[in-house]
Every structure is written in C-alpha cells, then in structure tokens.
PLY file of the C-alpha trace (Angstrom):
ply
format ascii 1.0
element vertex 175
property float x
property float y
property float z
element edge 174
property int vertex1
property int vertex2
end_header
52.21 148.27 110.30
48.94 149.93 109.96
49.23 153.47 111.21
46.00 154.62 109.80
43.80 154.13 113.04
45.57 156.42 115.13
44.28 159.83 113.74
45.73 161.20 116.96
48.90 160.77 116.35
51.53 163.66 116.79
54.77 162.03 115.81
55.98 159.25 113.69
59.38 158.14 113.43
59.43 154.52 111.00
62.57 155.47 110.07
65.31 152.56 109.06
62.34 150.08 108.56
62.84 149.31 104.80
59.65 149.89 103.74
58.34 150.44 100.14
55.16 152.40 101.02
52.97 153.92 103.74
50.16 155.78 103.93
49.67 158.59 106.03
46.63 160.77 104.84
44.53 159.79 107.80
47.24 160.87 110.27
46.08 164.70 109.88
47.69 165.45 113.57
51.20 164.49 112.43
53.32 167.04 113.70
56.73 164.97 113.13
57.14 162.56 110.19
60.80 160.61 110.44
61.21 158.64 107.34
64.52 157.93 106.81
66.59 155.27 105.16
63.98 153.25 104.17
62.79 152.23 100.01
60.22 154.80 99.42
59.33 155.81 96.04
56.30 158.01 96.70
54.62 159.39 99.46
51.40 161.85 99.67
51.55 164.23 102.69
48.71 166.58 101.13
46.41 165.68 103.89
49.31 166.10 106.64
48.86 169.94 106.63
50.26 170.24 110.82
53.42 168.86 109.52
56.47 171.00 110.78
59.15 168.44 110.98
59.75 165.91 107.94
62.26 164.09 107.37
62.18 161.32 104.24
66.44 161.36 104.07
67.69 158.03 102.03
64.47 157.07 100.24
64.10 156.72 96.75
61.52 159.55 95.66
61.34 161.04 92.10
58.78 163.75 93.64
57.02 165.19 96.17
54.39 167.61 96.83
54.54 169.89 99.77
52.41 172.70 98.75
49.65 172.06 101.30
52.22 171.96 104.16
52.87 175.62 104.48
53.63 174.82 108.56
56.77 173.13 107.33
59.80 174.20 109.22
62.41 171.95 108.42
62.48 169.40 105.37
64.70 167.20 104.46
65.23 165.11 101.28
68.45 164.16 101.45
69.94 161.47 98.71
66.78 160.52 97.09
65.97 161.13 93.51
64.40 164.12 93.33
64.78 165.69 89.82
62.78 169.40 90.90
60.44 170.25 93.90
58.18 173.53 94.46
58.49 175.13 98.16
57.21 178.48 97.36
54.32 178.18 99.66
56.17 177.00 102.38
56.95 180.21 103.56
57.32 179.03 107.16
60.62 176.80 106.33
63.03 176.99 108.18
66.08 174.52 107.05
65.98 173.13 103.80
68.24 170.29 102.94
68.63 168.75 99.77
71.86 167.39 99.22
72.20 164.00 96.88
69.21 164.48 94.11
68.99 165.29 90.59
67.67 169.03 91.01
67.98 171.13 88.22
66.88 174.40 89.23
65.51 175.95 92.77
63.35 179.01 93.67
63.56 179.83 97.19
63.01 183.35 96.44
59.68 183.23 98.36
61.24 181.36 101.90
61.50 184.18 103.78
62.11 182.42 107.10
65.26 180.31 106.24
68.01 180.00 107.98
69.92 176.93 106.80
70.38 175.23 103.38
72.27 172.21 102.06
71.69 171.51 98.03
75.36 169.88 97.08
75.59 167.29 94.73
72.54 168.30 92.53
72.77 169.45 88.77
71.65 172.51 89.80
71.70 175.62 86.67
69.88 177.47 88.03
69.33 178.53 91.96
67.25 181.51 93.46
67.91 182.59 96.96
66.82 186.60 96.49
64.19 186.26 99.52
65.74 188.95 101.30
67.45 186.70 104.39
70.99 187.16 102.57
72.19 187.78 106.24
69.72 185.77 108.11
71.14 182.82 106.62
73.59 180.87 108.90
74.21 177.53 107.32
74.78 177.53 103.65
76.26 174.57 101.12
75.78 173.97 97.64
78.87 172.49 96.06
78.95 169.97 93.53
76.93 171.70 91.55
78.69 171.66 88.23
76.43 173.60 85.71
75.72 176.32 88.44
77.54 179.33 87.02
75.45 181.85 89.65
73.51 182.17 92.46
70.41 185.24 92.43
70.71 187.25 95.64
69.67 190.48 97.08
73.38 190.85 98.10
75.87 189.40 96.49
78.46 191.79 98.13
77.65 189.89 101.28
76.70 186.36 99.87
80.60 186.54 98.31
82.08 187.24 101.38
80.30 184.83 103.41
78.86 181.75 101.22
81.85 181.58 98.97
83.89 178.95 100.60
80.71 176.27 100.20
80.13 176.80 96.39
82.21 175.40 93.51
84.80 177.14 92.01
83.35 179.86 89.44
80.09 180.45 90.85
79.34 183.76 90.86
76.30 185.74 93.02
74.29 188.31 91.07
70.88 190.27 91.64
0 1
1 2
2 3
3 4
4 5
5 6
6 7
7 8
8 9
9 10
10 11
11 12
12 13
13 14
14 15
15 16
16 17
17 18
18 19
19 20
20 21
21 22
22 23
23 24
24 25
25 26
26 27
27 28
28 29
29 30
30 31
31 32
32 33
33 34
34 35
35 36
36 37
37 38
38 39
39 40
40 41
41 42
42 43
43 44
44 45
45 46
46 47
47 48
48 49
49 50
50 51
51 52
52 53
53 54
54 55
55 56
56 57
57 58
58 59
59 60
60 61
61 62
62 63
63 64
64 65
65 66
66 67
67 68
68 69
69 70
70 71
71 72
72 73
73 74
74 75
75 76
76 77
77 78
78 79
79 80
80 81
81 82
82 83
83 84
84 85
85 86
86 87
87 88
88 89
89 90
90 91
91 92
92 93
93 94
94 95
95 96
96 97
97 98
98 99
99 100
100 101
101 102
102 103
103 104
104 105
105 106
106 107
107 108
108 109
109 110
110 111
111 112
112 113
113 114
114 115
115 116
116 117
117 118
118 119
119 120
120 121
121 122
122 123
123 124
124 125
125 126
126 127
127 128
128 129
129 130
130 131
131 132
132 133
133 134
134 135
135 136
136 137
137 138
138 139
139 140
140 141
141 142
142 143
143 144
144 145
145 146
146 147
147 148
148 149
149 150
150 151
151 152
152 153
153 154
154 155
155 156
156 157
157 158
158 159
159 160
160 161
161 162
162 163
163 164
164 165
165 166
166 167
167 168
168 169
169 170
170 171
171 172
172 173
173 174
C-alpha cells in the first residue's frame, strides 16, 4: 500500500497488517498514526511534525526519534525493543507508555504535561520524573524493573504514598 500520494491525510490506522516497513515522510498532515502489531523495525516520523496521537505498540523497533514531534500527546511503544529513547522536547505529552522494551534509563524531567505513564518490564536504573506534575499524575506503573533502586521526584512524600503500590519492592523516591 502506497500511502505516499495522499499528503492530505489526517489519520492512519495500518495497524495488524504485518508489515516490515512504511514510509510516511510525505504524509506531513498526519494527525493520528496507528501502527500496531505489525513487524516494524524502523520508522522515521521526523517529517510528521502534526503528529499528536502515535501508536507503534507490538513492532519490533530498536529506536526512534521523536524530537521533531513536540505536538505529541500520547505515545506509545509498547513491547518493542527499544533499548533508550529521548522525549525531552516533547513537552506537550500527555501519556507515555512504554511497557515491554529494553530501557535502561528515562528523563521525563522536562514533560511537564503528563498525566499517565506505563514503563514495567524495562531494565530501567535509572528513571527521572522531577517535572513538577508529582500530583498531576493519575496513572502510574513501572514494575518489573529490577535494577531500579529509585525514582527522582519533586515529592517523594507524595509519590510514596500514592505510586508505591505499582513499583517493585525496594524502590525508593528521592529528590
């Protein structure tokens, strides 16, 4: 399928297609991009900048850059094989979820608009959430996470009482 005519395009959902590669640097108007549970092992959404929604869940990416889609509201990378991935200029996102890679470490300390996050079953050491949102954040789960021993926060007071229950045993939060 050849979606590169259709510049106009606002919303593409090929998800559950099995396919190994597409190219979508002509569709500038994507809005939504639904790419799920197909056999992706790249994808360049540089030129996609009006993406808000995109979802690449069950693919098999080792990396992906999102730095030029700072409209990005909700992202999700679920059980791919990401092994690290920079959103600090995605200061628009919204819901983050990550579960099922190979992440090692994770600065969000820059998302100021986040609400929900999902990173379980990473290697994450090392994870960053001192944005300021402590509060603001309503969905929150990063277990199997082995080698995390703590989490950076503005308030940890508040992250133990609220968070603990979806981290693994021993985590600790810390400014």
């Amino acid at each position: 399928i050849d979606v590169s005519k259709n510049t106009a395009l606002v919303t593409l959902d090929m998800s559950e297609n099995k396919l190994t590669s597409i190219d979508v640097s002509k569709n500038t108007a994507l809005v939504t991009l639904m790419l799920w549970d197909n056999e992706l092992t790249s994808i360049d959404v540089s030129n996609n900048t009006a993406l808000v929604y995109l979802v690449l869940d069950f693919n098999d990416l080792t990396s992906i850059d999102v730095s030029k889609n700072t409209a990005l509201e909700e992202l999700k990378l679920w059980a791919n094989e990401l092994t690290s991935i920079d959103v600090s200029k995605n200061t628009a996102l919204q819901l983050l979820d990550m579960d099922g890679n190979q992440l090692t470490s994770l600065d969000l300390s820059k998302n100021i608009a986040l609400t929900v996050l999902f990173f379980g079953s990473n290697q994450l050491t090392s994870l960053d959430l001192s944005n300021g949102l402590t509060d603001q954040i309503t969905d929150f789960e990063a277990t199997y996470n082995y080698g995390l021993i703590c989490i950076k926060t503005l308030d940890p007071v508040y992250a133990t009482a609220n968070w603990n229950s979806y981290i693994d045993e021993g985590v600790t939060f810390s400014r």
